[in-house]
C-alpha positions, 0 to 999 in steps of 0.5 A: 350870487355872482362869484367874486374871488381871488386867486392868489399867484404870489405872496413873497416879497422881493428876495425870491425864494423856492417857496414863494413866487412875487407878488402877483393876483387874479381879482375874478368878479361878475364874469371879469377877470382883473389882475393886481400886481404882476412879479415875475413868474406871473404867466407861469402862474397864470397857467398852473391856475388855468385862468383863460389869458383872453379873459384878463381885461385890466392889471393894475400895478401898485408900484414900481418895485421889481416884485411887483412889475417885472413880470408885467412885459413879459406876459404882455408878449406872450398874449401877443405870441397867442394871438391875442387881439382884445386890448389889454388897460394896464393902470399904474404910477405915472412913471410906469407909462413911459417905461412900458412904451419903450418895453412894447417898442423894443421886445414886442413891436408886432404885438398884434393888440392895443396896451393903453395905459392909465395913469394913477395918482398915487397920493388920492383916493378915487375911482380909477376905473367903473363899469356897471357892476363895480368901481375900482378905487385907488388907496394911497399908502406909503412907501419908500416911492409912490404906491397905491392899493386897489379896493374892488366894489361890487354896486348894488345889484337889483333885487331879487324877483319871487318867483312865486309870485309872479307866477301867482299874478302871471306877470309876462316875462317883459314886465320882470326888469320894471318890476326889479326897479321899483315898479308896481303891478297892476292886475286885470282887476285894478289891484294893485300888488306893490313892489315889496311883495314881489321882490327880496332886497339884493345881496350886500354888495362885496368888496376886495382890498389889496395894499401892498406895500406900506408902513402901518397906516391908521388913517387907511381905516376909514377907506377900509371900513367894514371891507369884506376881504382885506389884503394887507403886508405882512412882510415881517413880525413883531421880531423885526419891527425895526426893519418893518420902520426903516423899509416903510413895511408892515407886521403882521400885528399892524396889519391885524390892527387896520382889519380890526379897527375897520372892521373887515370881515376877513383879512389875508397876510401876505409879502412875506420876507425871506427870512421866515421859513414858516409864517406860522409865527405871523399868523400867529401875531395877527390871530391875537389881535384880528381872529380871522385871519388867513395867510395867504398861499400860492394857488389859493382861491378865496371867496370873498 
Protein backbone atom coordinates (compact mmCIF):
# COMPACT_ATOMS: atom_id res chain seq x y z
CA UNK A 1 0.00 0.00 0.00
CA UNK A 2 0.91 3.34 -0.91
CA UNK A 3 1.90 5.50 1.89
CA UNK A 4 -0.39 8.40 3.06
CA UNK A 5 0.85 10.34 5.96
CA UNK A 6 1.03 13.45 7.91
CA UNK A 7 3.56 15.15 9.23
CA UNK A 8 2.44 17.30 11.93
CA UNK A 9 5.03 20.56 12.17
CA UNK A 10 2.87 22.85 14.27
CA UNK A 11 -0.42 22.60 16.52
CA UNK A 12 -0.39 25.87 18.58
CA UNK A 13 -2.62 28.32 18.27
CA UNK A 14 -1.71 31.92 17.71
CA UNK A 15 0.21 33.25 21.10
CA UNK A 16 3.53 31.43 20.43
CA UNK A 17 4.77 29.59 23.06
CA UNK A 18 8.33 27.73 23.72
CA UNK A 19 6.19 24.38 23.31
CA UNK A 20 4.34 24.59 20.19
CA UNK A 21 5.19 26.31 16.76
CA UNK A 22 1.64 27.52 14.61
CA UNK A 23 -0.21 25.77 12.59
CA UNK A 24 1.35 24.15 9.91
CA UNK A 25 1.47 20.24 8.07
CA UNK A 26 2.94 17.77 5.48
CA UNK A 27 0.00 15.65 3.83
CA UNK A 28 2.47 13.00 2.14
CA UNK A 29 0.28 10.61 -0.34
CA UNK A 30 1.36 8.39 -3.36
CA UNK A 31 4.55 10.05 -3.78
CA UNK A 32 3.28 13.72 -3.45
CA UNK A 33 4.04 16.00 -0.97
CA UNK A 34 1.26 18.76 0.15
CA UNK A 35 1.35 21.24 2.83
CA UNK A 36 -1.86 22.59 4.81
CA UNK A 37 -1.46 25.80 6.33
CA UNK A 38 2.08 27.60 6.72
CA UNK A 39 2.61 29.52 10.42
CA UNK A 40 5.75 30.67 11.11
CA UNK A 41 8.53 28.62 11.84
CA UNK A 42 7.23 26.52 9.06
CA UNK A 43 10.59 26.19 6.97
CA UNK A 44 12.65 25.51 10.16
CA UNK A 45 10.16 22.64 10.46
CA UNK A 46 10.38 21.76 7.36
CA UNK A 47 14.15 21.06 7.80
CA UNK A 48 14.00 19.41 11.35
CA UNK A 49 11.70 16.69 9.65
CA UNK A 50 13.70 16.30 6.40
CA UNK A 51 11.21 16.58 4.13
CA UNK A 52 12.95 17.35 0.46
CA UNK A 53 11.66 21.16 -0.23
CA UNK A 54 11.65 20.16 -4.08
CA UNK A 55 8.98 17.64 -3.41
CA UNK A 56 6.02 20.22 -1.89
CA UNK A 57 3.99 20.59 -4.98
CA UNK A 58 0.73 22.45 -3.29
CA UNK A 59 -0.05 24.51 -0.04
CA UNK A 60 -3.11 25.02 0.94
CA UNK A 61 -4.07 27.64 3.35
CA UNK A 62 -7.13 27.97 5.31
CA UNK A 63 -7.47 31.56 6.32
CA UNK A 64 -5.85 34.54 6.88
CA UNK A 65 -4.81 34.64 10.41
CA UNK A 66 -1.10 35.07 11.09
CA UNK A 67 -1.07 31.52 12.67
CA UNK A 68 -1.65 30.02 9.57
CA UNK A 69 -0.06 32.03 6.90
CA UNK A 70 2.88 34.20 8.25
CA UNK A 71 5.32 31.71 7.23
CA UNK A 72 4.04 31.24 3.81
CA UNK A 73 6.37 34.41 2.04
CA UNK A 74 9.07 33.47 3.87
CA UNK A 75 9.45 29.88 2.70
CA UNK A 76 8.34 30.71 -0.91
CA UNK A 77 12.15 32.82 -0.60
CA UNK A 78 13.96 30.23 0.58
CA UNK A 79 12.92 27.85 -2.31
CA UNK A 80 13.99 30.39 -4.51
CA UNK A 81 17.26 31.26 -2.75
CA UNK A 82 17.70 27.03 -3.30
CA UNK A 83 17.16 27.50 -6.67
CA UNK A 84 14.02 25.96 -7.02
CA UNK A 85 12.56 26.00 -10.77
CA UNK A 86 9.10 23.72 -10.26
CA UNK A 87 6.08 26.07 -9.55
CA UNK A 88 4.75 26.00 -6.56
CA UNK A 89 0.22 25.98 -6.74
CA UNK A 90 -0.43 27.70 -3.43
CA UNK A 91 -4.72 27.48 -2.90
CA UNK A 92 -6.38 29.81 -0.64
CA UNK A 93 -9.21 32.53 0.31
CA UNK A 94 -9.67 35.11 -2.39
CA UNK A 95 -8.02 37.90 -0.46
CA UNK A 96 -4.89 35.80 -0.17
CA UNK A 97 -4.23 36.29 -3.96
CA UNK A 98 -3.65 39.68 -3.94
CA UNK A 99 -1.47 39.85 -1.10
CA UNK A 100 0.67 37.26 -1.90
CA UNK A 101 1.32 39.28 -5.53
CA UNK A 102 2.44 42.12 -3.87
CA UNK A 103 4.85 39.95 -1.18
CA UNK A 104 6.62 38.18 -4.32
CA UNK A 105 7.02 41.78 -6.18
CA UNK A 106 8.57 43.14 -3.13
CA UNK A 107 10.89 40.40 -1.13
CA UNK A 108 11.31 37.85 -3.76
CA UNK A 109 11.59 39.72 -7.38
CA UNK A 110 13.95 37.30 -8.97
CA UNK A 111 12.42 34.34 -7.39
CA UNK A 112 13.53 31.99 -10.12
CA UNK A 113 10.09 30.08 -10.21
CA UNK A 114 6.25 30.31 -10.88
CA UNK A 115 3.98 31.04 -7.46
CA UNK A 116 0.11 30.35 -9.18
CA UNK A 117 -2.44 31.21 -7.15
CA UNK A 118 -5.79 29.41 -6.92
CA UNK A 119 -8.81 30.96 -5.34
CA UNK A 120 -11.03 29.16 -2.66
CA UNK A 121 -14.46 29.86 -2.15
CA UNK A 122 -14.70 29.70 1.33
CA UNK A 123 -18.30 28.98 1.79
CA UNK A 124 -18.70 25.56 -0.77
CA UNK A 125 -17.88 22.45 -0.54
CA UNK A 126 -15.89 21.32 -3.97
CA UNK A 127 -13.29 19.79 -5.31
CA UNK A 128 -10.28 22.22 -5.54
CA UNK A 129 -7.84 20.27 -6.98
CA UNK A 130 -7.77 16.31 -8.56
CA UNK A 131 -4.92 14.31 -10.09
CA UNK A 132 -5.35 10.66 -11.07
CA UNK A 133 -4.62 9.14 -7.65
CA UNK A 134 -6.72 11.84 -5.42
CA UNK A 135 -9.21 14.82 -5.37
CA UNK A 136 -8.92 17.63 -2.59
CA UNK A 137 -11.85 18.90 -1.65
CA UNK A 138 -12.59 22.22 0.51
CA UNK A 139 -15.12 22.28 3.79
CA UNK A 140 -16.45 25.09 4.74
CA UNK A 141 -16.20 26.18 8.51
CA UNK A 142 -16.84 29.16 10.42
CA UNK A 143 -14.73 31.66 11.82
CA UNK A 144 -14.45 34.94 12.75
CA UNK A 145 -13.39 35.71 8.68
CA UNK A 146 -13.73 33.25 5.57
CA UNK A 147 -12.22 29.80 6.57
CA UNK A 148 -12.00 26.41 4.96
CA UNK A 149 -10.56 22.89 5.79
CA UNK A 150 -9.06 20.62 3.40
CA UNK A 151 -10.33 16.74 2.85
CA UNK A 152 -7.68 14.75 0.98
CA UNK A 153 -9.09 11.42 -0.87
CA UNK A 154 -7.23 8.80 -2.10
CA UNK A 155 -9.70 7.35 -5.65
CA UNK A 156 -10.07 3.98 -5.87
CA UNK A 157 -6.91 2.19 -7.07
CA UNK A 158 -6.95 -0.79 -9.46
CA UNK A 159 -7.19 -4.27 -7.97
CA UNK A 160 -4.61 -6.21 -7.20
CA UNK A 161 -3.23 -9.14 -9.70
CA UNK A 162 -2.57 -12.84 -8.25
CA UNK A 163 0.50 -13.55 -8.92
CA UNK A 164 -0.28 -17.03 -8.55
CA UNK A 165 -2.28 -16.89 -11.13
CA UNK A 166 -1.07 -15.62 -13.60
CA UNK A 167 1.75 -17.57 -13.62
CA UNK A 168 -0.48 -20.71 -13.74
CA UNK A 169 -2.02 -19.14 -17.18
CA UNK A 170 1.38 -17.56 -18.36
CA UNK A 171 -0.51 -14.56 -19.17
CA UNK A 172 2.41 -12.01 -20.71
CA UNK A 173 3.54 -8.95 -18.95
CA UNK A 174 1.54 -6.86 -21.58
CA UNK A 175 -1.70 -8.31 -20.74
CA UNK A 176 -1.76 -7.59 -16.71
CA UNK A 177 -3.19 -3.55 -17.09
CA UNK A 178 -6.25 -5.35 -19.37
CA UNK A 179 -6.74 -7.72 -16.93
CA UNK A 180 -6.73 -5.16 -13.74
CA UNK A 181 -9.46 -3.26 -15.51
CA UNK A 182 -11.82 -6.02 -16.02
CA UNK A 183 -10.86 -7.97 -18.58
CA UNK A 184 -11.01 -11.81 -18.96
CA UNK A 185 -8.64 -14.16 -20.01
CA UNK A 186 -8.59 -16.49 -22.61
CA UNK A 187 -6.40 -19.45 -23.16
CA UNK A 188 -4.57 -21.30 -25.86
CA UNK A 189 -7.40 -23.93 -25.43
CA UNK A 190 -10.63 -21.32 -25.69
CA UNK A 191 -11.35 -21.48 -21.70
CA UNK A 192 -12.14 -18.83 -20.57
CA UNK A 193 -10.55 -17.50 -16.82
CA UNK A 194 -12.73 -14.71 -15.54
CA UNK A 195 -11.40 -11.72 -14.05
CA UNK A 196 -12.56 -12.53 -10.35
CA UNK A 197 -9.96 -15.33 -10.45
CA UNK A 198 -7.28 -13.31 -11.36
CA UNK A 199 -7.51 -10.43 -9.05
CA UNK A 200 -8.20 -9.24 -5.19
CA UNK A 201 -10.46 -6.17 -4.75
CA UNK A 202 -8.29 -2.98 -4.25
CA UNK A 203 -7.26 -1.58 -0.94
CA UNK A 204 -10.23 0.91 0.59
CA UNK A 205 -9.28 4.11 -0.43
CA UNK A 206 -8.17 6.59 2.64
CA UNK A 207 -8.96 9.84 3.53
CA UNK A 208 -7.50 12.99 5.56
CA UNK A 209 -9.42 15.76 6.92
CA UNK A 210 -8.01 19.17 8.34
CA UNK A 211 -10.51 21.92 9.89
CA UNK A 212 -8.81 24.49 11.63
CA UNK A 213 -10.25 26.86 12.79
CA UNK A 214 -13.90 26.60 13.52
CA UNK A 215 -17.00 26.71 16.19
CA UNK A 216 -18.50 23.33 16.45
CA UNK A 217 -19.95 22.57 13.69
CA UNK A 218 -22.77 19.53 13.49
CA UNK A 219 -23.77 20.02 9.90
CA UNK A 220 -19.54 18.96 9.05
CA UNK A 221 -20.84 15.52 9.78
CA UNK A 222 -22.09 14.68 6.69
CA UNK A 223 -18.93 15.94 4.80
CA UNK A 224 -16.81 14.06 7.35
CA UNK A 225 -18.63 10.59 7.31
CA UNK A 226 -16.65 7.37 8.04
CA UNK A 227 -13.22 9.88 7.19
CA UNK A 228 -10.22 7.97 8.26
CA UNK A 229 -7.92 10.35 10.07
CA UNK A 230 -9.67 13.52 11.30
CA UNK A 231 -7.89 16.88 12.23
CA UNK A 232 -10.20 18.82 14.38
CA UNK A 233 -9.43 22.31 16.71
CA UNK A 234 -9.22 21.78 19.87
CA UNK A 235 -8.21 25.26 21.00
CA UNK A 236 -9.73 25.03 24.32
CA UNK A 237 -11.79 22.39 27.12
CA UNK A 238 -14.65 22.25 28.65
CA UNK A 239 -13.31 24.96 31.37
CA UNK A 240 -13.41 27.87 28.57
CA UNK A 241 -16.23 26.75 26.66
CA UNK A 242 -17.36 30.54 26.73
CA UNK A 243 -14.19 31.66 25.10
CA UNK A 244 -14.50 28.71 22.73
CA UNK A 245 -18.24 30.64 21.54
CA UNK A 246 -16.99 34.22 21.55
CA UNK A 247 -13.69 33.54 19.42
CA UNK A 248 -15.67 30.97 16.94
CA UNK A 249 -13.51 27.82 18.38
CA UNK A 250 -13.77 24.70 19.33
CA UNK A 251 -13.19 22.19 22.57
CA UNK A 252 -11.74 19.41 22.53
CA UNK A 253 -15.60 17.72 23.77
CA UNK A 254 -17.05 19.51 20.18
CA UNK A 255 -14.39 17.91 18.30
CA UNK A 256 -15.00 14.35 19.84
CA UNK A 257 -18.54 14.82 18.96
CA UNK A 258 -18.20 15.33 14.95
CA UNK A 259 -15.56 12.28 15.12
CA UNK A 260 -18.19 10.49 16.68
CA UNK A 261 -21.22 11.19 14.78
CA UNK A 262 -19.16 10.83 11.59
CA UNK A 263 -17.89 8.02 12.32
CA UNK A 264 -14.06 8.72 11.92
CA UNK A 265 -11.74 5.81 12.51
CA UNK A 266 -9.18 8.11 14.34
CA UNK A 267 -9.10 11.92 15.12
CA UNK A 268 -6.33 14.27 16.23
CA UNK A 269 -6.37 17.26 18.50
CA UNK A 270 -4.81 20.25 17.75
CA UNK A 271 -4.81 24.35 18.02
CA UNK A 272 -4.31 24.24 21.24
CA UNK A 273 -4.51 27.61 23.32
CA UNK A 274 -1.54 28.95 25.26
CA UNK A 275 -2.99 28.53 28.60
CA UNK A 276 -2.72 24.87 28.67
CA UNK A 277 0.58 23.58 29.75
CA UNK A 278 -0.56 20.10 29.59
CA UNK A 279 -3.18 19.10 26.93
CA UNK A 280 -3.65 16.05 28.84
CA UNK A 281 -7.00 17.64 30.30
CA UNK A 282 -8.28 17.74 26.43
CA UNK A 283 -7.36 14.50 25.63
CA UNK A 284 -9.06 13.61 28.26
CA UNK A 285 -12.53 15.35 27.35
CA UNK A 286 -12.27 14.04 24.05
CA UNK A 287 -11.25 10.46 25.10
CA UNK A 288 -14.85 10.04 27.02
CA UNK A 289 -16.75 11.01 24.14
CA UNK A 290 -14.41 9.75 20.99
CA UNK A 291 -11.94 6.95 22.29
CA UNK A 292 -9.31 7.07 19.78
CA UNK A 293 -8.23 10.08 19.95
CA UNK A 294 -4.42 11.28 19.73
CA UNK A 295 -3.03 14.68 20.27
CA UNK A 296 -1.19 15.97 18.11
CA UNK A 297 2.49 16.88 18.66
CA UNK A 298 5.48 18.49 16.69
CA UNK A 299 7.32 16.13 14.36
CA UNK A 300 4.49 13.67 14.83
CA UNK A 301 4.25 11.36 11.72
CA UNK A 302 0.54 9.53 11.50
CA UNK A 303 -0.36 6.85 9.42
CA UNK A 304 -3.47 7.47 7.92
Amino acid sequence: MEPFRVHILGCGSALPTLRHYASSQLVEIRGKLMMVDCGEGTQMQLRRCHARFTKLSHVFISHLHGDHCFGLIGMISTFGLLGRTATLHVHGPEALGDMLRQQIQFFCRDLGYEVKFYPVDTTVHQVIYEDRSLTVESLPLCHRLPTCGFLFREKLALPHIRREMIDFYGIPQSQINNIKNGDDWLTADGETVPNDRLVTPADAPRSYAYCSDTRYMPELVPLLEGVSTLYHESTYGDDNRLLAEKYNHSTASDAARVARDAHVRQLLLGHYSSRYDDEQVLLKEASDIFPNTLLSQEMMVIDV
